[in-house]
C-alpha positions as CSV (number, residue, x, y, z in Angstrom):
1,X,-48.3,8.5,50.6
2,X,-47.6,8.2,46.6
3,X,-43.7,7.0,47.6
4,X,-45.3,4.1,49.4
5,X,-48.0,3.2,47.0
6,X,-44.8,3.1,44.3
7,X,-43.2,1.0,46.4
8,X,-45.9,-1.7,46.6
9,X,-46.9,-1.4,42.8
10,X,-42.8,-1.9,42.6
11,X,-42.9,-4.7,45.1
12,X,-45.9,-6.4,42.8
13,X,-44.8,-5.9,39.5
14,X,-41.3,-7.4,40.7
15,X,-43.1,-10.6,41.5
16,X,-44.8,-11.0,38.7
17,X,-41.7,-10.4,36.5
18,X,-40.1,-12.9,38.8
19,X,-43.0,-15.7,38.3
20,X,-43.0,-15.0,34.9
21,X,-39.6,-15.4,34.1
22,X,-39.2,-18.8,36.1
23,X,-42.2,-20.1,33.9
24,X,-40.8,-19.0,30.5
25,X,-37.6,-20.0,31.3
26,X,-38.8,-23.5,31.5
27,X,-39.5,-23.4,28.1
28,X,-36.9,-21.2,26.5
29,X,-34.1,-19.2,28.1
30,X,-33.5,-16.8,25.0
31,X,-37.3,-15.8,25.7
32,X,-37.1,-14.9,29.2
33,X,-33.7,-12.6,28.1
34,X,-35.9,-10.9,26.1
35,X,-38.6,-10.4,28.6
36,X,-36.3,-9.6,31.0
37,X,-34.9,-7.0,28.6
38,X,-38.4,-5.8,28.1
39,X,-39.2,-5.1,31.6
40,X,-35.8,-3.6,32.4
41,X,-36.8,-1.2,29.4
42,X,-40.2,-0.5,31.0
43,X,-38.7,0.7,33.9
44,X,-35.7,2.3,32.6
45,X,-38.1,4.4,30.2
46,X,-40.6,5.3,33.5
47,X,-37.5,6.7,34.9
48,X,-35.8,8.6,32.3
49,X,-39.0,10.3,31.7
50,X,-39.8,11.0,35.5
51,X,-36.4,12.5,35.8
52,X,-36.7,14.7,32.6
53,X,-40.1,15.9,34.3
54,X,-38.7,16.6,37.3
55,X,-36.1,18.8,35.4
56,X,-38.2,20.3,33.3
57,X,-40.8,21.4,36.4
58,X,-37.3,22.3,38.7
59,X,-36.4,24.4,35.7
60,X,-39.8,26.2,35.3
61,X,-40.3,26.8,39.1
62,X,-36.3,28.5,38.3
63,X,-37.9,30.8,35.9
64,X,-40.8,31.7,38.0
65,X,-38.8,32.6,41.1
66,X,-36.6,34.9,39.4
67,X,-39.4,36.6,37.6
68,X,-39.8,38.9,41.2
69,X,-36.8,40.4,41.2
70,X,-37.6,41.7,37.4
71,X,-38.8,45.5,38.8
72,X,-38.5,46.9,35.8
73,X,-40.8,46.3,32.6
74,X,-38.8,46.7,29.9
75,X,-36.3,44.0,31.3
76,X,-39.5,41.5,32.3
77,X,-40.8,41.9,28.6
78,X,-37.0,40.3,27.5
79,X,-36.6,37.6,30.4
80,X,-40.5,35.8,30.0
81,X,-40.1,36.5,26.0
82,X,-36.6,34.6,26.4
83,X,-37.8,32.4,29.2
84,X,-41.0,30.7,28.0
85,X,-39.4,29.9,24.3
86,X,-37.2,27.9,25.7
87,X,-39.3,26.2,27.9
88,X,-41.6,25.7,25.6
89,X,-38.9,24.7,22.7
90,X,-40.4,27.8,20.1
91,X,-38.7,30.1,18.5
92,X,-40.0,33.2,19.9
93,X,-42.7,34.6,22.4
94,X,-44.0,37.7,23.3
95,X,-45.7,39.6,26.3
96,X,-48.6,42.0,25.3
97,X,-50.3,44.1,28.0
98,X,-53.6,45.4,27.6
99,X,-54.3,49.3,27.6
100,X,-58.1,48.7,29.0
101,X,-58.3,52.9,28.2
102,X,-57.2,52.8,24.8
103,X,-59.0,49.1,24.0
104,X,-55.6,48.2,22.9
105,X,-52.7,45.5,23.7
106,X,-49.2,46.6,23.0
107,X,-45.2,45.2,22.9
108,X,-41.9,45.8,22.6
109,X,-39.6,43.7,20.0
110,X,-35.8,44.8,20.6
111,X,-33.6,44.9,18.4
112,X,-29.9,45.4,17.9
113,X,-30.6,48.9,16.4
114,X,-33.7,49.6,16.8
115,X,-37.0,49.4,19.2
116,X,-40.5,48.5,18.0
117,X,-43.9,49.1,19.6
118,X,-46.2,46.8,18.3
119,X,-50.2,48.3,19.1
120,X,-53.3,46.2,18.0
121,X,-56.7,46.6,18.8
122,X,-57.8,44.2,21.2
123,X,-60.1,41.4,19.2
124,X,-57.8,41.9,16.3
125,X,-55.5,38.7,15.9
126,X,-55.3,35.8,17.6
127,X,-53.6,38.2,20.7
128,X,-56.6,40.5,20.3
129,X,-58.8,37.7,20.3
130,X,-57.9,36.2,23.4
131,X,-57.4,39.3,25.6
132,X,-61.5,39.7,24.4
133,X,-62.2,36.3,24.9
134,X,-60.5,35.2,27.3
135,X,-60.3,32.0,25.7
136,X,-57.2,29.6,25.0
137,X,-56.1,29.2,21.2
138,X,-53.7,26.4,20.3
139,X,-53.0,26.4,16.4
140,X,-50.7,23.5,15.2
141,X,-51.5,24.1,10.9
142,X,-50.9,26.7,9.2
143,X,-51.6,29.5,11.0
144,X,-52.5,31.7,8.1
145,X,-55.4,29.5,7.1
146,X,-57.1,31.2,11.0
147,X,-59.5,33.8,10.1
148,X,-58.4,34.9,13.7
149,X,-55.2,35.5,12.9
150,X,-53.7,39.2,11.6
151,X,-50.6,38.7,8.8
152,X,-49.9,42.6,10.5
153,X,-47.1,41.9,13.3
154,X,-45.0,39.5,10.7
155,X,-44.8,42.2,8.3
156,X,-44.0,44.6,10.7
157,X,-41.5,42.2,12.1
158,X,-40.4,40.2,9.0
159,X,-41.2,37.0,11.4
160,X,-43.6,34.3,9.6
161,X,-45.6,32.9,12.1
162,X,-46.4,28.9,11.7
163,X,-48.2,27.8,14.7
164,X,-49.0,29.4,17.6
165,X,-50.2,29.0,21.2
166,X,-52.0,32.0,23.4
167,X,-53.2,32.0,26.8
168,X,-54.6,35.1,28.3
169,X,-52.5,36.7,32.0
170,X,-55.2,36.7,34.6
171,X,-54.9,39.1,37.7
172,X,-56.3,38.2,41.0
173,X,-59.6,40.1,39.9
174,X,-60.1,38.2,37.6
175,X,-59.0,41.0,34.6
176,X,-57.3,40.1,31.2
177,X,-54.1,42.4,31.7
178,X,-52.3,41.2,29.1
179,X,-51.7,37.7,26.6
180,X,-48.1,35.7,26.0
181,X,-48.0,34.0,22.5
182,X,-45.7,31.4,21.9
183,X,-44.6,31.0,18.4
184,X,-43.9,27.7,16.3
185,X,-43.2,25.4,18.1
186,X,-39.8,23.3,17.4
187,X,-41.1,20.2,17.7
188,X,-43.2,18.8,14.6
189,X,-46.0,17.8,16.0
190,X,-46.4,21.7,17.3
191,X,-47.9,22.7,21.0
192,X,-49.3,20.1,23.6
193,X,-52.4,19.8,25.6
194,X,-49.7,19.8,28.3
195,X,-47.7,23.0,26.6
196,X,-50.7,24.8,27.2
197,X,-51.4,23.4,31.4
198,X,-47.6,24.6,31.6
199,X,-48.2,28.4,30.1
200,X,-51.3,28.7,31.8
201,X,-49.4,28.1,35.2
202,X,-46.5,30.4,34.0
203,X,-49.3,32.8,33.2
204,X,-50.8,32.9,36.9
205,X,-47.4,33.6,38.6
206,X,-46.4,36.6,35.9
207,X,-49.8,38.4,36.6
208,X,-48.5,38.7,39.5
209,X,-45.2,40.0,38.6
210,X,-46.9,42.4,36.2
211,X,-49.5,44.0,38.6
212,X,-46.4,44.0,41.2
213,X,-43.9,45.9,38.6
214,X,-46.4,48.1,37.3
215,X,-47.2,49.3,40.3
216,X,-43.2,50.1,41.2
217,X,-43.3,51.9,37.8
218,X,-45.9,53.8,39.3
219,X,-43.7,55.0,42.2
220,X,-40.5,54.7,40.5
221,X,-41.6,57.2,38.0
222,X,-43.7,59.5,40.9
223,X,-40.2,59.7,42.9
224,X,-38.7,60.5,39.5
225,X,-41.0,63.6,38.6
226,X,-41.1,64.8,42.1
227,X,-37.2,64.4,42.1
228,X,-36.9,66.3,38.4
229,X,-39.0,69.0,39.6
230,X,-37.7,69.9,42.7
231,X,-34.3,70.2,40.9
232,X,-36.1,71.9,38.3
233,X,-37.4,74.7,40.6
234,X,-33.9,75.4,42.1
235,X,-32.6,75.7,38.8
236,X,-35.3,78.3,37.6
237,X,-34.4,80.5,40.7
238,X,-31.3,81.2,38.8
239,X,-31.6,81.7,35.1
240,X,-28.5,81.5,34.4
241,X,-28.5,77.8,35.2
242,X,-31.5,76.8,34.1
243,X,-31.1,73.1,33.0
244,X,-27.8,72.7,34.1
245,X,-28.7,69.8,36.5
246,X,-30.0,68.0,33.8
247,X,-27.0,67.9,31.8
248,X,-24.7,67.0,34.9
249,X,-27.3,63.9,34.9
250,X,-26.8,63.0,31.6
251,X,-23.1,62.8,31.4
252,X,-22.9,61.3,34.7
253,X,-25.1,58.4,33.1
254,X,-23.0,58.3,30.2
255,X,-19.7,57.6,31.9
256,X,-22.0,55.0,34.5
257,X,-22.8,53.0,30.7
258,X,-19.7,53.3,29.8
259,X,-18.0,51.9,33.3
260,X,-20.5,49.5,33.9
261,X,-22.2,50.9,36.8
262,X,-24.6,48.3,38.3
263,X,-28.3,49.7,38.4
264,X,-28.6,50.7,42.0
265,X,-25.5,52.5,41.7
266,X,-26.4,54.0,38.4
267,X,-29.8,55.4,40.1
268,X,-27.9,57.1,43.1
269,X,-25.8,58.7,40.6
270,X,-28.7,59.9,39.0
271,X,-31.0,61.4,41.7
272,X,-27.4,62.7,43.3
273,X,-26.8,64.5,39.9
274,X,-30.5,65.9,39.9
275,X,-30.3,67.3,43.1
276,X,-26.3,68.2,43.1
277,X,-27.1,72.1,43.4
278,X,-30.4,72.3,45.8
279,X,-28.1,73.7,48.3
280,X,-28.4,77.1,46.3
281,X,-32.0,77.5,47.5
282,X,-30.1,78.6,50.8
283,X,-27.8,81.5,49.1
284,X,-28.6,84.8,49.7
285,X,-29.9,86.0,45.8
286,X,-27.4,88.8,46.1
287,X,-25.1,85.9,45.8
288,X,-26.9,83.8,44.0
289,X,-27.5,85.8,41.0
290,X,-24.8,88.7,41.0
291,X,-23.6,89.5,37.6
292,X,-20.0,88.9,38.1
293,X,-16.9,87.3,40.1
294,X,-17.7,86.8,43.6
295,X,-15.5,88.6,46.5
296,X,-13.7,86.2,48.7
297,X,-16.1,86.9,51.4
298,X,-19.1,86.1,48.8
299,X,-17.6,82.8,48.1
300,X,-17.5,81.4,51.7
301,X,-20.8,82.3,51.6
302,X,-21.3,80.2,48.2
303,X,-19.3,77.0,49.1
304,X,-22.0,76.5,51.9
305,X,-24.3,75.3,49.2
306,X,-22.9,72.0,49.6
307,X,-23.7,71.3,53.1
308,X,-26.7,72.4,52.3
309,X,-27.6,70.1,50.1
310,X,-26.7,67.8,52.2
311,X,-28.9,68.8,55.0
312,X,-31.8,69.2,52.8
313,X,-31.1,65.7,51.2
314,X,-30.9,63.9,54.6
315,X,-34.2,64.6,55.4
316,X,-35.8,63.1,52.6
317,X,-36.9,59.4,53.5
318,X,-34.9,57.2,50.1
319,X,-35.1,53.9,49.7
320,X,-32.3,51.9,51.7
321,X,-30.6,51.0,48.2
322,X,-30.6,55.4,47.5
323,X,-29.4,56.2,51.2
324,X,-26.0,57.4,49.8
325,X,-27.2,60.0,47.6
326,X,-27.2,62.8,50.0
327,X,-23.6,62.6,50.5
328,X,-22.8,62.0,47.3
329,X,-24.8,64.7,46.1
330,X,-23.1,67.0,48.6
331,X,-19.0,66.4,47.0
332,X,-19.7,67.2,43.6
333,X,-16.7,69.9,44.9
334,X,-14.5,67.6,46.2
335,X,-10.8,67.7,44.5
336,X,-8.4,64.3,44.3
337,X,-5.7,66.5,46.2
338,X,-8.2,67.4,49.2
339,X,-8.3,71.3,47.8
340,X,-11.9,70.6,47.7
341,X,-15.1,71.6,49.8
342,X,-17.3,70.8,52.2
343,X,-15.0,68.3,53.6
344,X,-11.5,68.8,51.9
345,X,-12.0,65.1,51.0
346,X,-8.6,63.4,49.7
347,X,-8.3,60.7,46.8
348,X,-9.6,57.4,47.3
349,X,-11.9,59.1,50.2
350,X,-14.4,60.8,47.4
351,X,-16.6,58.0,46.4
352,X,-16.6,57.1,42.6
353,X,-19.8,58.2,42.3
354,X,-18.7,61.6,43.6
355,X,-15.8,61.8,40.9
356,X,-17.7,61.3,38.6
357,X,-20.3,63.9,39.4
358,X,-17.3,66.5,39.7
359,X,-16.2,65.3,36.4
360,X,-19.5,65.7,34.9
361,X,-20.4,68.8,36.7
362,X,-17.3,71.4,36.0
363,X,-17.4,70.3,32.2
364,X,-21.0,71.5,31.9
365,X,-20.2,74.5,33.9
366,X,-17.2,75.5,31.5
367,X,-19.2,75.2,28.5
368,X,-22.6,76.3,29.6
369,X,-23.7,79.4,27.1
370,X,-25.5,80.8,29.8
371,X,-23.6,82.2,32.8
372,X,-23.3,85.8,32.8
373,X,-20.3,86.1,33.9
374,X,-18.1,84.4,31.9
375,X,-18.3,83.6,28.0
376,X,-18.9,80.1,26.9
377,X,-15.5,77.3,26.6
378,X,-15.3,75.7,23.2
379,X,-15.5,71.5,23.6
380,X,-11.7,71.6,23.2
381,X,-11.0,74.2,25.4
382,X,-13.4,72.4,27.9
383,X,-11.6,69.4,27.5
384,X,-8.2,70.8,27.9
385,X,-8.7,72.4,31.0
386,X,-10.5,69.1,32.6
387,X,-6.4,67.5,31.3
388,X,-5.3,70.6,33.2
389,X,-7.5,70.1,36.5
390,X,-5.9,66.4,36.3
391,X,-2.3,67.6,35.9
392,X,-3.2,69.6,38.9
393,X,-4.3,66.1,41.2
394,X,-7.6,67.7,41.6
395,X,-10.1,65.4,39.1
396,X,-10.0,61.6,38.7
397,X,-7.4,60.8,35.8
398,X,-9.4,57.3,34.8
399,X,-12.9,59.2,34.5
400,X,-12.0,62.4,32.6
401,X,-10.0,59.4,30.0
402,X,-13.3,57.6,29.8
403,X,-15.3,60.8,29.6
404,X,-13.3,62.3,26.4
405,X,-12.0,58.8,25.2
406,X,-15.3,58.0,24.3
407,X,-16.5,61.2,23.3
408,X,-19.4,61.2,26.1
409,X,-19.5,64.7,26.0
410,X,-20.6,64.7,22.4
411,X,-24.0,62.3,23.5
412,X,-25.2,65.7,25.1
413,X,-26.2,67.1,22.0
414,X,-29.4,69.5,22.0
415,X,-30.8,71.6,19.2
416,X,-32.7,75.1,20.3
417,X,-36.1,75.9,18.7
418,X,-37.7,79.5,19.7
419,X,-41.4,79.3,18.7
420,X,-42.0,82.8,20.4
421,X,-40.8,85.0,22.7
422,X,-42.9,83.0,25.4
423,X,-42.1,79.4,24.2
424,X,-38.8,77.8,23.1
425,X,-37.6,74.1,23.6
426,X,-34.0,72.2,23.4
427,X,-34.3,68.3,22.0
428,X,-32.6,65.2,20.9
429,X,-33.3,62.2,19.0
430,X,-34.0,59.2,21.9
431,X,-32.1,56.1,20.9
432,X,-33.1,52.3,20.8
433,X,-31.6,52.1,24.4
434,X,-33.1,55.7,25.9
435,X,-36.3,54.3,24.7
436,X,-36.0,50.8,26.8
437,X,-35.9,52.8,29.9
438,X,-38.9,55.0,28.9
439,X,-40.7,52.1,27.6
440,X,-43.2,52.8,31.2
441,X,-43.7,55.9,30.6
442,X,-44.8,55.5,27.0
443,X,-47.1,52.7,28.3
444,X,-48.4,54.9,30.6
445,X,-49.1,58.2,29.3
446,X,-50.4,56.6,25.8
447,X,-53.7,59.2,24.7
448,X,-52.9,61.2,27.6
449,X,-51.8,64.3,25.5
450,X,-52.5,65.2,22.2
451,X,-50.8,69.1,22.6
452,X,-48.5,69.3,20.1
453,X,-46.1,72.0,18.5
454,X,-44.7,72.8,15.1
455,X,-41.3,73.8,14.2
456,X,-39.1,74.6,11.3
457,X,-35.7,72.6,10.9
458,X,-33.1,72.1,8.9
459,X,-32.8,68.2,9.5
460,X,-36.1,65.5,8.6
461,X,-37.4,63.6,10.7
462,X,-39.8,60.1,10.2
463,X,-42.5,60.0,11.7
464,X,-43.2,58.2,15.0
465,X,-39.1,59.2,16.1
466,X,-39.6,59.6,19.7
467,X,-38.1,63.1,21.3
468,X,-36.8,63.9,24.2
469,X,-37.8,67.6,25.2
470,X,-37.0,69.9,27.6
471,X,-39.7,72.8,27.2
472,X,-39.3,76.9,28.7
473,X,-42.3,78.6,30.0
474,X,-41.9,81.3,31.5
475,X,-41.4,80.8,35.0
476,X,-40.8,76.7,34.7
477,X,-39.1,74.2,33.0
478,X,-40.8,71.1,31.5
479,X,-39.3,67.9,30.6
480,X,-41.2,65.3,28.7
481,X,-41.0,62.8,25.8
482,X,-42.1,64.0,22.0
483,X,-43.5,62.0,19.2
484,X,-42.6,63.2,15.5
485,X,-46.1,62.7,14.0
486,X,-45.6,65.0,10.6
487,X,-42.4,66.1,8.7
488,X,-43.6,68.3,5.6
489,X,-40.6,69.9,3.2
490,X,-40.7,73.6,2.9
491,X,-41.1,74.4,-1.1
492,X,-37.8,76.7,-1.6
493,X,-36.9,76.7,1.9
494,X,-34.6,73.5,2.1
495,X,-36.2,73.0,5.6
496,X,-38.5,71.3,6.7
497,X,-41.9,71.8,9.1
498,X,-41.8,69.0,11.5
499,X,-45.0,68.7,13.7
500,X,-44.4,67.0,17.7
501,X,-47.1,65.9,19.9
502,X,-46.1,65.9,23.5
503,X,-46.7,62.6,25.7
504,X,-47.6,62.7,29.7
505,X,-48.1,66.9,29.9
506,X,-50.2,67.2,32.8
507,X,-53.7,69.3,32.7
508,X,-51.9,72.3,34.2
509,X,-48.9,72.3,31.6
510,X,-51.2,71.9,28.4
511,X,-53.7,74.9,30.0
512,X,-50.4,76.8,30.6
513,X,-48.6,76.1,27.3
514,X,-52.1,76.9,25.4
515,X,-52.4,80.4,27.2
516,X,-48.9,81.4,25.5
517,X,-49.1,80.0,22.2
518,X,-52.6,82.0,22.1
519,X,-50.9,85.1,23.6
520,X,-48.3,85.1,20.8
521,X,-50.7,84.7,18.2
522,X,-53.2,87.7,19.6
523,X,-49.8,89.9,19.8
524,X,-48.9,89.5,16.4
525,X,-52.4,89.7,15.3
């Protein structure tokens, strides 16, 4: 219907260009040139704009269709940040959710070495003040001049904010989850009635997205736990392994970095690394934990822990992307030369993902402290016998060169704090890029926990560096995320007393871990 009503107006304002062109041109032919050149302008002007909308509208509809497949938050924060500044022709934006149970609205900025949170109160700033409001703010002066506006986030940031445009992210519900600011604008004469009709519709479609990827958070991070702890609870069944699925995680995600594992493959890597060793919940404990070298008869017995792995693994329902981690969970055994067990697998027949859990697995096992019957390898020692294993066609040349190449073994760094005979916990610092991938879980679990511990070290921390912490009870292990929140110098000690609040314990770890700090302190009462 609008084609055809185009196509008249065309039709009409063609014959009156026409008349009036025949009539001028009776008077002066340099005249009608000019009108002619006129209208010709007209129209060539109607066009180029039309076609620049129609770009500008194919490339925003782009944006908006790809926003589904972001799954993850941490990666959705970058893309609309990136996205809507150059849409929009600023110089940067920024996503900020709202924590309704901390009456709060938080963001990430990345960095290239580091990773900021930025938390204000909601009704603070021109951010706070929509996501109260719910009102539309478009500032094209100085923006400092706003008794709205906070000076806080540039001088956390070291940004200086100009002009600025804020529309609050509706959900279907009608809820403020969360406010994208768009900051100055390129252009001089700053944001547009019709910048701010093209956010607002960008806005709609990313509730969406947001209310969609929190919720696979959700049950990302649910399969995650459930995964952790079931691994967890076969390690505890034998002491002397206790965390050592963990660490075959790690550095089986540190040679996926550094090989540039795509994500799906990188999360069946992990969940078959997790699980690698729930086979042993089928050993007999006389095997299972004997003191010593196992008899050739013993042995059989052991090597059946892969299968069993496998068996258990099958019946657990993954994802279709995660089908494969069963089987690769189950040839973390499996040599190049086909020496290996279950299946006496052969080269190129072991998946890559399988190599490098073998890879990642044996080195742990050589230098593990822990085992009680044999003592601990040096890293050098660990590292000559994975050369040796490759001399001997039974591990992947190409992985065990990336693996010490790059010193991934070294990444696995934890220090060991004993607070009492009951308590004790191994950490490391949690790097700009470990904190990206937690950036959920600190969203989620924010004033969840305030159970904390103290600890003497040797090394200072700043407060606010994030942890990550695996914690021994007795009878479990507990991994979670630590926030430095003191670091006090001991007065002739050279140490200092470095004070850590956990993030995400659950009701039943907090109760647990409060019964044996109080036990230690009535027994040395």
């Amino acid at each position: 219907m609008q084609e055809k009503k185009f196509f008249w107006f065309f039709i009409c304002l063609a014959i009156v260009f026409y008349v009036l062109i025949i009539y001028v041109s009776k008077y002066s032919i340099f005249l009608s040139f000019l009108l002619f050149l006129f209208f010709a302008s007209l129209i060539c002007f109607y066009y180029i704009n039309r076609i620049n909308s129609l770009l500008f509208y194919k490339n925003l509809y782009s944006v908006i269709s790809q926003l589904v497949h972001h799954t993850e938050i941490n990666t959705l924060f970058n893309f609309i940040a990136q996205s809507i500044s150059d849409l929009l022709n600023a110089e940067r934006s920024s996503l900020f959710l709202v924590n309704k149970e901390s009456n709060i609205l938080w963001t990430i900025v990345a960095g290239e070495l580091e990773i900021r949170e930025i938390v204000l109160p909601i009704g603070k700033g021109i951010a706070g003040y929509v996501a109260k409001t719910g009102q539309i703010v478009r500032i094209n002066d100085d923006v400092y001049k706003d008794e709205r506006f906070s000076p806080d986030i540039d001088q956390k940031t070291g940004f200086r904010t100009k002009t600025i445009l804020a529309v609050p992210v509706v959900d279907k519900s009608n809820n403020i989850i969360g406010v994208i600011e768009v900051l100055n604008k390129r252009d001089k004469k700053g944001f547009s009635k019709k910048d701010e009709e093209i956010l607002e519709l960008f806005c709609s479609e990313v509730a969406n997205v947001i209310v969609n990827t929190q919720l696979y958070g959700r049950i990302q991070l649910l399969l995650d736990s459930l995964i952790k702890a079931f691994a967890a609870a076969v390690d505890a069944r034998d002491p002397a392994t206790k965390g050592h699925s963990l660490r075959v995680m790690r550095y089986s995600l540190n040679i996926a970095k550094a090989i540039s594992l795509d994500i799906t493959q990188t999360k069946v890597l992990e969940y078959a690394a997790i699980l690698h060793d729930v086979g042993k919940i089928g050993i007999p404990d006389s095997i299972l934990l004997k003191q010593g070298k196992f008899t050739p008869e013993e042995y059989e017995v052991m090597k059946k822990h892969a299968l069993i792995t496998y068996d258990i693994l099958s019946k657990i329902h993954f994802p279709p992307e995660y089908k494969d981690v069963p089987y690769i969970a189950s040839l973390h055994h499996e040599f190049m030369d086909g020496s290996g067990y279950p299946y006496g697998l052969k080269g190129e027949e072991i998946p890559l993902l399988a190599r490098i859990l073998c890879v990642a697995d044996i080195y742990d096992a050589l230098i593990s402290y822990d085992r009680p019957y044999k003592t601990p390898f040096s890293q050098q020692d660990a590292i000559k016998t994975l050369y040796e294993m490759v001399e001997q066609a039974k591990l992947d040349r190409n992985i065990v060169d990336i693996f010490v190449l790059k010193k991934l073994y070294s990444i696995e760094q934890r220090k060991f704090v004993r607070v009492n005979k009951e308590i004790s916990f191994a950490y490391r610092k949690l790097t700009a890029e470990d904190l990206k991938s937690l950036i959920p879980i600190l969203a989620k679990t924010r004033n969840i926990s305030a159970r904390g511990l103290q600890f003497i070290s040797n090394e200072d921390f700043t407060s606010g560096t994030f942890l990550e912490v695996e914690l021994y009870l007795p009878n479990f292990t507990v991994e979670t995320i630590a926030k430095v929140v003191h670091s006090t110098k001991i007065e002739n000690n050279g140490g200092y007393r470095i004070g850590i609040e956990f993030l995400g314990l659950s009701k039943e770890i907090e109760k647990h871990l409060q019964e044996c700090l109080e036990k230690s302190i009535n027994e040395n009462i």
